[in-house]
N, CA, C and O of each residue as an XYZ file, in Angstrom:
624
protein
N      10.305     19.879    -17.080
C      11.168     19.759    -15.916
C      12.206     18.659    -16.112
O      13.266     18.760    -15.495
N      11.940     17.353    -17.120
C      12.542     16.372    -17.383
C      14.030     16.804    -17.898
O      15.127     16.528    -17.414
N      13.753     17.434    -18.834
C      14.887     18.130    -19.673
C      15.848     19.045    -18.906
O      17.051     19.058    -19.167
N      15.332     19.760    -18.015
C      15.978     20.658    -17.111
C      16.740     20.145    -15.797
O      17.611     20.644    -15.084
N      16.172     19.165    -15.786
C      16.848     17.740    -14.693
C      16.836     18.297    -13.083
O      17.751     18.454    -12.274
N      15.544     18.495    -13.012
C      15.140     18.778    -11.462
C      15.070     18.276    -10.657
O      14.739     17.144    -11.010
N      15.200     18.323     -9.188
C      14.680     17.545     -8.567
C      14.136     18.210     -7.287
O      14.304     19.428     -7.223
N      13.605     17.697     -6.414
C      12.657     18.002     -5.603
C      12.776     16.983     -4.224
O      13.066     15.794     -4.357
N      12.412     17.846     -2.361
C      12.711     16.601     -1.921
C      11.702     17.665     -0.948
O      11.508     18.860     -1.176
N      11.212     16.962      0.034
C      10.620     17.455      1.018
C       9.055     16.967      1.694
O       9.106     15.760      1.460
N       8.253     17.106      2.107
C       7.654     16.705      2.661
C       6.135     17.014      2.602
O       5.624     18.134      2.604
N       5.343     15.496      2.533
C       3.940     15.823      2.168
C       2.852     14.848      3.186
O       2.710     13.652      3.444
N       2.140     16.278      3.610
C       0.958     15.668      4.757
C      -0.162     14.832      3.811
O      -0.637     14.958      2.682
N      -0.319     13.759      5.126
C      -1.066     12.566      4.816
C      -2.597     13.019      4.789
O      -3.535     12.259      4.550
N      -2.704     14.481      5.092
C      -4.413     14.711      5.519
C      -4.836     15.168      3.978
O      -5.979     14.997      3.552
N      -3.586     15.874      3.063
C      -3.372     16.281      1.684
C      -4.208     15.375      0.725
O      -5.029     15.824     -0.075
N      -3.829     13.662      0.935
C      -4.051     12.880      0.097
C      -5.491     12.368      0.060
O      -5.799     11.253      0.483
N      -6.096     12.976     -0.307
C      -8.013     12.309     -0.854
C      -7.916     10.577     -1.109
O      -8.379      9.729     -0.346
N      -7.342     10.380     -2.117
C      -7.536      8.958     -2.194
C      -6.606      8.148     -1.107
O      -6.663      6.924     -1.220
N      -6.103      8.455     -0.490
C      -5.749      7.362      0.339
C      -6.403      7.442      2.121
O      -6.595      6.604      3.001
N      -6.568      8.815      2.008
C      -7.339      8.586      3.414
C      -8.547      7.609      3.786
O      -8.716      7.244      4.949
N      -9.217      7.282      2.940
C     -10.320      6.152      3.485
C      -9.734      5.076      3.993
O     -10.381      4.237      4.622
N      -8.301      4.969      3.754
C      -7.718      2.886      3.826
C      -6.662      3.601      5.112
O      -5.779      2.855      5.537
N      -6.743      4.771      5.607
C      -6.007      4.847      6.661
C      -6.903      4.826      8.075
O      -8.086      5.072      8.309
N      -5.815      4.429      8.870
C      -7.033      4.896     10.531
C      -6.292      5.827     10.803
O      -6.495      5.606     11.997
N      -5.427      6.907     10.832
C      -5.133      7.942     10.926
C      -4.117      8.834     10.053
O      -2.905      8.751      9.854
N      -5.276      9.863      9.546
C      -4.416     10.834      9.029
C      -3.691     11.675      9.160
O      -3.467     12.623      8.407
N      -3.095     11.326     10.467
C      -1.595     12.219     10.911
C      -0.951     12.076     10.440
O      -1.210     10.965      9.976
N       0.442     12.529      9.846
C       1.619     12.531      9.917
C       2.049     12.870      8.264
O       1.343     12.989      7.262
N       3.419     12.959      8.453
C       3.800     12.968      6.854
C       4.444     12.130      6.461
O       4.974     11.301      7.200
N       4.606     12.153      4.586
C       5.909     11.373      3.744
C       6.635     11.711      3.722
O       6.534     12.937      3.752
N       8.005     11.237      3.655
C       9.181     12.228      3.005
C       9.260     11.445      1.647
O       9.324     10.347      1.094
N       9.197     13.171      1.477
C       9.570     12.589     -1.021
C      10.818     13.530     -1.297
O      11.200     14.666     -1.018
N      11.356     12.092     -2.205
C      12.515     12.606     -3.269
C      12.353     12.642     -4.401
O      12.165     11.494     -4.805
N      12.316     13.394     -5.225
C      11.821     13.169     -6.822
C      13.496     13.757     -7.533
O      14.390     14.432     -7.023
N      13.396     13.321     -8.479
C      14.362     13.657     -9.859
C      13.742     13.558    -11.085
O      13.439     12.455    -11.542
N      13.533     14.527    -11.633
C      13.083     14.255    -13.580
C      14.231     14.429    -14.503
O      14.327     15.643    -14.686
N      14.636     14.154    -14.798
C      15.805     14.110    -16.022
C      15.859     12.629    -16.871
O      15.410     11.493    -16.722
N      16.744     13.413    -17.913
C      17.069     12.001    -19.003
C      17.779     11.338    -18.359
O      18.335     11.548    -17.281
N      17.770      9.980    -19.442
C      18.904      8.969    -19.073
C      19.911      9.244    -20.500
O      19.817     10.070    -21.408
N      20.984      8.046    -20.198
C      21.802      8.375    -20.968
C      21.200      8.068    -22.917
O      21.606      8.512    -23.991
N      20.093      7.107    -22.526
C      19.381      6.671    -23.908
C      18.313      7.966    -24.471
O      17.533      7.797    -25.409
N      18.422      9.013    -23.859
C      17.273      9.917    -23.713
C      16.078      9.468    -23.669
O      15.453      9.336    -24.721
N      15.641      9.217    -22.729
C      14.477      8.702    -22.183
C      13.933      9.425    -20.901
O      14.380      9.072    -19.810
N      13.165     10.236    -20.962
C      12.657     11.152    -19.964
C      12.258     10.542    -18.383
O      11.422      9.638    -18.395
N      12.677     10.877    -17.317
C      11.958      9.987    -16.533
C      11.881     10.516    -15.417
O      12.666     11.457    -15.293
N      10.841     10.164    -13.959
C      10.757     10.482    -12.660
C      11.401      9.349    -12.296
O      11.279      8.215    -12.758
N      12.240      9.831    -11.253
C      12.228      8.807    -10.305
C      12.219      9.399     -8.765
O      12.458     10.569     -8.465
N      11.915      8.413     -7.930
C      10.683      8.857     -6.522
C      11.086      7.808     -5.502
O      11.211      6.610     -5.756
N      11.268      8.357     -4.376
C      11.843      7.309     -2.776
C      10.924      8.369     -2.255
O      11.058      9.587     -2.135
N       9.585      7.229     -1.876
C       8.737      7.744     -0.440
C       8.734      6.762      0.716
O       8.407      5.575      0.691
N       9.183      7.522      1.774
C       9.113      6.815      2.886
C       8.729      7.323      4.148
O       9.334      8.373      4.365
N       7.774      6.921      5.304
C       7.155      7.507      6.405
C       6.576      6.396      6.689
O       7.011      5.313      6.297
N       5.063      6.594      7.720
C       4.910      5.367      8.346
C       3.265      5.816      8.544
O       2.828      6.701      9.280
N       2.406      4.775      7.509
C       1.059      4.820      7.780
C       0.677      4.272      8.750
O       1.476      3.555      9.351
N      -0.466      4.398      9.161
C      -1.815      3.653      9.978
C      -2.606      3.602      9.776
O      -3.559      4.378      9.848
N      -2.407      2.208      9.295
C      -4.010      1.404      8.222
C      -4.885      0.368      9.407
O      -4.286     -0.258     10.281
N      -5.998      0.347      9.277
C      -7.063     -0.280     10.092
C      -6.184     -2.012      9.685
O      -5.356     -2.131      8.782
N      -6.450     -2.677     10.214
C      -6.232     -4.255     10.434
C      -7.214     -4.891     10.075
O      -8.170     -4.952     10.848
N      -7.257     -5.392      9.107
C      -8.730     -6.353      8.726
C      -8.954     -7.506      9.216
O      -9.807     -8.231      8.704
N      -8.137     -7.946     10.441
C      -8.671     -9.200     10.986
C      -9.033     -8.615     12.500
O      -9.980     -9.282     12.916
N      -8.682     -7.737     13.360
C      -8.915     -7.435     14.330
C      -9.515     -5.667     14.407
O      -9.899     -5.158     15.460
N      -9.487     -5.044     13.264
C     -10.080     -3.606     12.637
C      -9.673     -2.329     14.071
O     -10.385     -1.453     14.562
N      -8.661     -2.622     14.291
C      -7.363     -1.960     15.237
C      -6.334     -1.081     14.393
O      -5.769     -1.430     13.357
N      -6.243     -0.146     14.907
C      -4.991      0.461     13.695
C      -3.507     -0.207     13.808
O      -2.797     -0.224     14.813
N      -3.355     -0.498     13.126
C      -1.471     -0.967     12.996
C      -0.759     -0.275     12.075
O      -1.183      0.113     10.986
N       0.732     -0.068     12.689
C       1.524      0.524     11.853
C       1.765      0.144     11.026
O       1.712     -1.086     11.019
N       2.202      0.820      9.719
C       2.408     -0.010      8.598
C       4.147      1.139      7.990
O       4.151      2.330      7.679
N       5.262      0.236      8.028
C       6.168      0.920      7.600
C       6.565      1.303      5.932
O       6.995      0.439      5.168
N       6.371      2.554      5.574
C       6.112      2.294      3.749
C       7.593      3.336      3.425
O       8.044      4.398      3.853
N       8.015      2.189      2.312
C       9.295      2.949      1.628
C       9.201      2.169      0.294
O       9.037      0.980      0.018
N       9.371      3.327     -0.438
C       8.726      2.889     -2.041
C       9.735      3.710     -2.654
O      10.057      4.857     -2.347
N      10.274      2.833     -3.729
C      11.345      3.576     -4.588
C      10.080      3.191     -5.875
O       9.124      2.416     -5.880
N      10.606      4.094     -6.830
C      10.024      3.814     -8.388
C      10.618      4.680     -9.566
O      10.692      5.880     -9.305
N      10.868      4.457    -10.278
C      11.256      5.027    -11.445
C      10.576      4.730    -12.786
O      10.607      3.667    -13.406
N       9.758      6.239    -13.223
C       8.763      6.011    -14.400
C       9.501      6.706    -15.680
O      10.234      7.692    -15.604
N       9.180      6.027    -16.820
C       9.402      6.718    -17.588
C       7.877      7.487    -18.331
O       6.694      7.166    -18.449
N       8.758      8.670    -18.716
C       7.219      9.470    -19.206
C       7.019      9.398    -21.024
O       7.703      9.794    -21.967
N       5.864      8.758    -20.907
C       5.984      8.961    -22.383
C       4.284      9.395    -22.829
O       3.251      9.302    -22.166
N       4.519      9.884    -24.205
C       3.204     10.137    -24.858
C       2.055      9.171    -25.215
O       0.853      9.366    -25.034
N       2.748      7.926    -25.841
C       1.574      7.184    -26.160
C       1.885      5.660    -25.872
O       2.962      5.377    -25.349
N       1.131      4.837    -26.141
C       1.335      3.446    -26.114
C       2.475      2.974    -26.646
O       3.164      2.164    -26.026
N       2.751      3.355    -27.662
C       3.968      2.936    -28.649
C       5.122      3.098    -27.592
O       5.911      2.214    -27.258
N       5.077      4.308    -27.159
C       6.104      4.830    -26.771
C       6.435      3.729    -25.188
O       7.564      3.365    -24.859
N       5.395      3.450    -24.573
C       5.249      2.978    -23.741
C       5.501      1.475    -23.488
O       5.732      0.852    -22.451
N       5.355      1.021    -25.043
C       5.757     -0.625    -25.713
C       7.046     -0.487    -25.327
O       7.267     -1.221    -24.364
N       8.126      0.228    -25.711
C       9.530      0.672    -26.277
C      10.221      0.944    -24.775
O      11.434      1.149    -24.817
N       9.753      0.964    -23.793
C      10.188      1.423    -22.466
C      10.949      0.225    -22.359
O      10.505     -0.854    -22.751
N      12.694      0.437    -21.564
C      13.414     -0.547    -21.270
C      12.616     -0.799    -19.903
O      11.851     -0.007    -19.353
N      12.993     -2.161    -19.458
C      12.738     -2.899    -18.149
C      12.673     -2.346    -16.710
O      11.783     -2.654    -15.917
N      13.982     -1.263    -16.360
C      13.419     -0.508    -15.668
C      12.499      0.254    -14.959
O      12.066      0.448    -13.823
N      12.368      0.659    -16.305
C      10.906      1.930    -16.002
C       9.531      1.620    -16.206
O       9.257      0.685    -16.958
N       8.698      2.219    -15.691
C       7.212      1.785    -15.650
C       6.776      2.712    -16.325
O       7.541      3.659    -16.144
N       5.660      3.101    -17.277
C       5.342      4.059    -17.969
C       4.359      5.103    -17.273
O       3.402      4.987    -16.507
N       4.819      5.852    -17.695
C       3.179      7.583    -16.969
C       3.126      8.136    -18.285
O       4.075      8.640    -18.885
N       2.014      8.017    -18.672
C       1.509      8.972    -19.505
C       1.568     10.086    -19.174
O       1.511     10.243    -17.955
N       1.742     11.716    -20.270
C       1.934     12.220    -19.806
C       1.304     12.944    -21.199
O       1.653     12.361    -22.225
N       0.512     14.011    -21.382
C      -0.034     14.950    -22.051
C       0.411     16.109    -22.012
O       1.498     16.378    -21.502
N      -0.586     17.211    -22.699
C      -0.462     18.544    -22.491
C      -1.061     19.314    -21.441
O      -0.767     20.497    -21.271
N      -2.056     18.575    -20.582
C      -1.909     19.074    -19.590
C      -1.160     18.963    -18.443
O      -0.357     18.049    -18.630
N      -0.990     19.555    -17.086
C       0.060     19.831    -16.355
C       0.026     18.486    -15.161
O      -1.134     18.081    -15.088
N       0.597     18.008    -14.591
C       0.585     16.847    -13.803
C       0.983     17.566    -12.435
O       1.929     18.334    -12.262
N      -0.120     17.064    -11.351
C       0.846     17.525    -10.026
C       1.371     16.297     -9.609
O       0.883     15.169     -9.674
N       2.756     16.811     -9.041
C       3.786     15.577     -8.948
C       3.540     14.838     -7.309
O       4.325     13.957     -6.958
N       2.329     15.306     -6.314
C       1.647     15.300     -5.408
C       0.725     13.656     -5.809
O       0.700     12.631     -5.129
N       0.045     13.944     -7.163
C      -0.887     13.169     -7.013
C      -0.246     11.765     -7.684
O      -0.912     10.736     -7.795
N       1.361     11.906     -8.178
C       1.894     10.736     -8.985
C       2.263     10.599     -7.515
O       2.177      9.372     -7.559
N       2.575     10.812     -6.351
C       3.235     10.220     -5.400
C       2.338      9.509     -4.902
O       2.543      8.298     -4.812
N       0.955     10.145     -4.392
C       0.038      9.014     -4.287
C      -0.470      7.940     -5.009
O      -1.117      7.027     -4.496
N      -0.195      8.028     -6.172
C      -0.716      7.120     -7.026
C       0.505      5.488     -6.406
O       0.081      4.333     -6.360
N       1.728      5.841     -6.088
C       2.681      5.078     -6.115
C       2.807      4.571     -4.743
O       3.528      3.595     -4.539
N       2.104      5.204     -3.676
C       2.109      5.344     -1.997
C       0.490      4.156     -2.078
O       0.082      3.408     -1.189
N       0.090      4.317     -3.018
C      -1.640      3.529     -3.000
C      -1.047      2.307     -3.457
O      -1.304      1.341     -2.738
N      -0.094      2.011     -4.772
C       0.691      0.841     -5.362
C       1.299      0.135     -4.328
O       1.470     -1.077     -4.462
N       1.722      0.832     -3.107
C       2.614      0.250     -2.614
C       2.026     -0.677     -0.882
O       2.531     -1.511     -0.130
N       0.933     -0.023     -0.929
C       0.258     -0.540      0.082
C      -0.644     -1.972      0.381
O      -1.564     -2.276     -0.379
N      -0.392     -2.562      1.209
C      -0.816     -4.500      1.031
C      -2.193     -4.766      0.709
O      -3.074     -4.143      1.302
N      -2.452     -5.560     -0.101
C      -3.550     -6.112     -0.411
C      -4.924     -6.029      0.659
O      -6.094     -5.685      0.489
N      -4.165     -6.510      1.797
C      -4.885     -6.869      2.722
C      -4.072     -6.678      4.023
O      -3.264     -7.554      4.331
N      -4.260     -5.419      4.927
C      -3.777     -4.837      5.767
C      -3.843     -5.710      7.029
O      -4.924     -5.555      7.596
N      -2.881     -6.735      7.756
C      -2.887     -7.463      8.860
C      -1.843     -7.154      9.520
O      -0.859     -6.631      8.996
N      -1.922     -7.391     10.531
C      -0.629     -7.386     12.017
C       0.328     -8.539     11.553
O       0.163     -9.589     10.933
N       1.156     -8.042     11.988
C       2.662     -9.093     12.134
C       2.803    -10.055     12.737
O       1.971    -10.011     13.643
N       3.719    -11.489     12.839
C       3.614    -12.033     13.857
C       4.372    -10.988     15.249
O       3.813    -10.964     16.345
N       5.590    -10.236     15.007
C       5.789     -9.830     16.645
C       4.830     -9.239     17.435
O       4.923     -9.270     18.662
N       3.498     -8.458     16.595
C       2.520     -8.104     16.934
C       1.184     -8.621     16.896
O       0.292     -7.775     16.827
N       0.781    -10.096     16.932
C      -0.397    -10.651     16.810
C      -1.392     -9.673     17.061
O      -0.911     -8.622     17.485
N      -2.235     -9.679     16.976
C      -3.752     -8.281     16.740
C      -4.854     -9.464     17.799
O      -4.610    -10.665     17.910
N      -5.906     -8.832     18.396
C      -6.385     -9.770     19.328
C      -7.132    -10.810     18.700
O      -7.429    -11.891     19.209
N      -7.451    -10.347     17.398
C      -8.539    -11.494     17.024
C      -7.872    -12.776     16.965
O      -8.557    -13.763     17.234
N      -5.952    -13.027     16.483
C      -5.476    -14.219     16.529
C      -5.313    -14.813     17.596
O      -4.758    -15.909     17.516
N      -5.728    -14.315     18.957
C      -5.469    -14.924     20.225
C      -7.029    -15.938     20.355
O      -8.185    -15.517     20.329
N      -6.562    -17.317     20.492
C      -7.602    -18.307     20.433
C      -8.123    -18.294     22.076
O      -7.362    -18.446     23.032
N      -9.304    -18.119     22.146
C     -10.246    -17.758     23.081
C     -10.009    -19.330     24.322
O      -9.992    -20.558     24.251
N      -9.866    -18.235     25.362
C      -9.436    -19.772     26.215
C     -10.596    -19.879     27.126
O     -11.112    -19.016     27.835
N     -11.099    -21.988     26.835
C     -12.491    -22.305     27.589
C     -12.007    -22.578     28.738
O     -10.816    -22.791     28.964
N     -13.097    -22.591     29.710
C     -12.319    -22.459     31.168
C     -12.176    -24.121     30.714
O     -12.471    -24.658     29.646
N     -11.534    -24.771     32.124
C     -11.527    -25.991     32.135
C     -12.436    -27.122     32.442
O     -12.338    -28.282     32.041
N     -13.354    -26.592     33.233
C     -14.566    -27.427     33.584
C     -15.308    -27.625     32.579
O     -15.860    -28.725     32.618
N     -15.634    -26.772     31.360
C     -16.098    -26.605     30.872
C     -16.310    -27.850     29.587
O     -15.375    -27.845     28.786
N     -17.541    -29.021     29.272
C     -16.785    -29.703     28.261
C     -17.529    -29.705     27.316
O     -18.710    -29.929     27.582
N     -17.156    -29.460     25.855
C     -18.080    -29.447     24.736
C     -18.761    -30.814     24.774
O     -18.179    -31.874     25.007
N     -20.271    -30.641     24.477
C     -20.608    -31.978     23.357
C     -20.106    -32.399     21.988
O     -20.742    -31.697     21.201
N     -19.610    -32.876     21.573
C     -19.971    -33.713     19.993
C     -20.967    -33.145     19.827
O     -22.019    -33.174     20.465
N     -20.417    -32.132     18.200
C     -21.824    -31.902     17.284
C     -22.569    -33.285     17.013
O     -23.798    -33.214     16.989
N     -22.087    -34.316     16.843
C     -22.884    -35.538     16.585
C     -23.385    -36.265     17.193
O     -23.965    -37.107     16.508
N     -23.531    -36.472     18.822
C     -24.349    -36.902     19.663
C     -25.201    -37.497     19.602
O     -25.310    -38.711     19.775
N     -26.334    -36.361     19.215
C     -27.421    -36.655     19.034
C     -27.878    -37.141     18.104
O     -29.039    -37.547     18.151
N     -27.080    -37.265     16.903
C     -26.992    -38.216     15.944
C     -27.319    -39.831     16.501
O     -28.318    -40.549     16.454
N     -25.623    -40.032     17.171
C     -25.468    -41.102     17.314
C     -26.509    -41.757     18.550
O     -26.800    -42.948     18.439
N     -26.955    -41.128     19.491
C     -28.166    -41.411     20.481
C     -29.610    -41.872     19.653
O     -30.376    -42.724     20.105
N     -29.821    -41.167     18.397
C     -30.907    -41.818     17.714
C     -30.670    -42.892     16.826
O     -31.605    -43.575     16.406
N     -29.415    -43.108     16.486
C     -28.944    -44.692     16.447
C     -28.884    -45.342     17.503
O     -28.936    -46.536     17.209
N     -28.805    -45.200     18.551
C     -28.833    -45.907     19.624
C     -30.426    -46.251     19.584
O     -30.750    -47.437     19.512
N     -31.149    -45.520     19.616
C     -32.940    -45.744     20.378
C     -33.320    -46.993     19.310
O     -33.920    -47.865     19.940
N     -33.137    -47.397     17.704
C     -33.506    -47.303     16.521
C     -33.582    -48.923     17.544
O     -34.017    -49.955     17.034
């Protein structure tokens, strides 16, 4: 398809993707994908890919779903082996690529999983409830963890 310089654009449901549904809290909705395979001017075979739509990943400090806005550009180059993969200009990121057939479905997820945060938290315009610091009434007055420390220095 590289050689033939295709490209491809349209749209892929989130319920589709196996590996990413566990890190979502809902599998509604879709991506929109753009793909292109063709050479460059160095002949160098390559995909390149703009996904963008809008997940909902659980919140790991308050475990609430929050939106998460995802737009991922990437451009791979495809090559056969390591060597080939040494030799890749700066641009491109390497995909192996064999004799068997690749669905261009599961390179989008692979790049939609790349692109998603370490560690899924709320924003500040959206604090999540767990950052709201718990308010003591006012009457209310702690002891000193050390008190009772210091009271058995007192008795001594």
């Amino acid at each position: 398809m590289a050689e033939a310089g295709r490209e491809f654009s349209g749209s892929l449901d989130l319920a589709g993707l196996t590996r990413l549904a566990p890190l979502l809290a809902s599998r509604e909705g879709t991506l929109d994908v753009s793909l292109v395979l063709d050479r460059d001017e160095a002949g160098i075979r390559f995909l390149e890919g703009r996904v963008s739509g809008r997940l909902e990943l659980e919140c790991q400090r308050c475990l609430g779903p929050m939106a998460f806005p995802l737009e991922s550009v990437f451009r791979l180059g495809l090559v056969r082996g390591e060597e080939e993969a040494a030799g890749l200009p700066s641009p491109y990121e390497p995909l192996l690529v064999g004799t068997e057939s690749m669905l261009l479905a599961e390179i989008v997820e692979d790049e939609v999983l790349l692109a998603l945060p370490a560690v899924a938290l709320h924003r500040e315009p959206h604090p999540c409830a767990a950052q709201q610091p718990e308010a003591l009434p006012e009457d209310v007055q702690r002891e000193h963890p050390f008190a009772v420390l210091a009271q058995l220095k007192r008795d001594k």
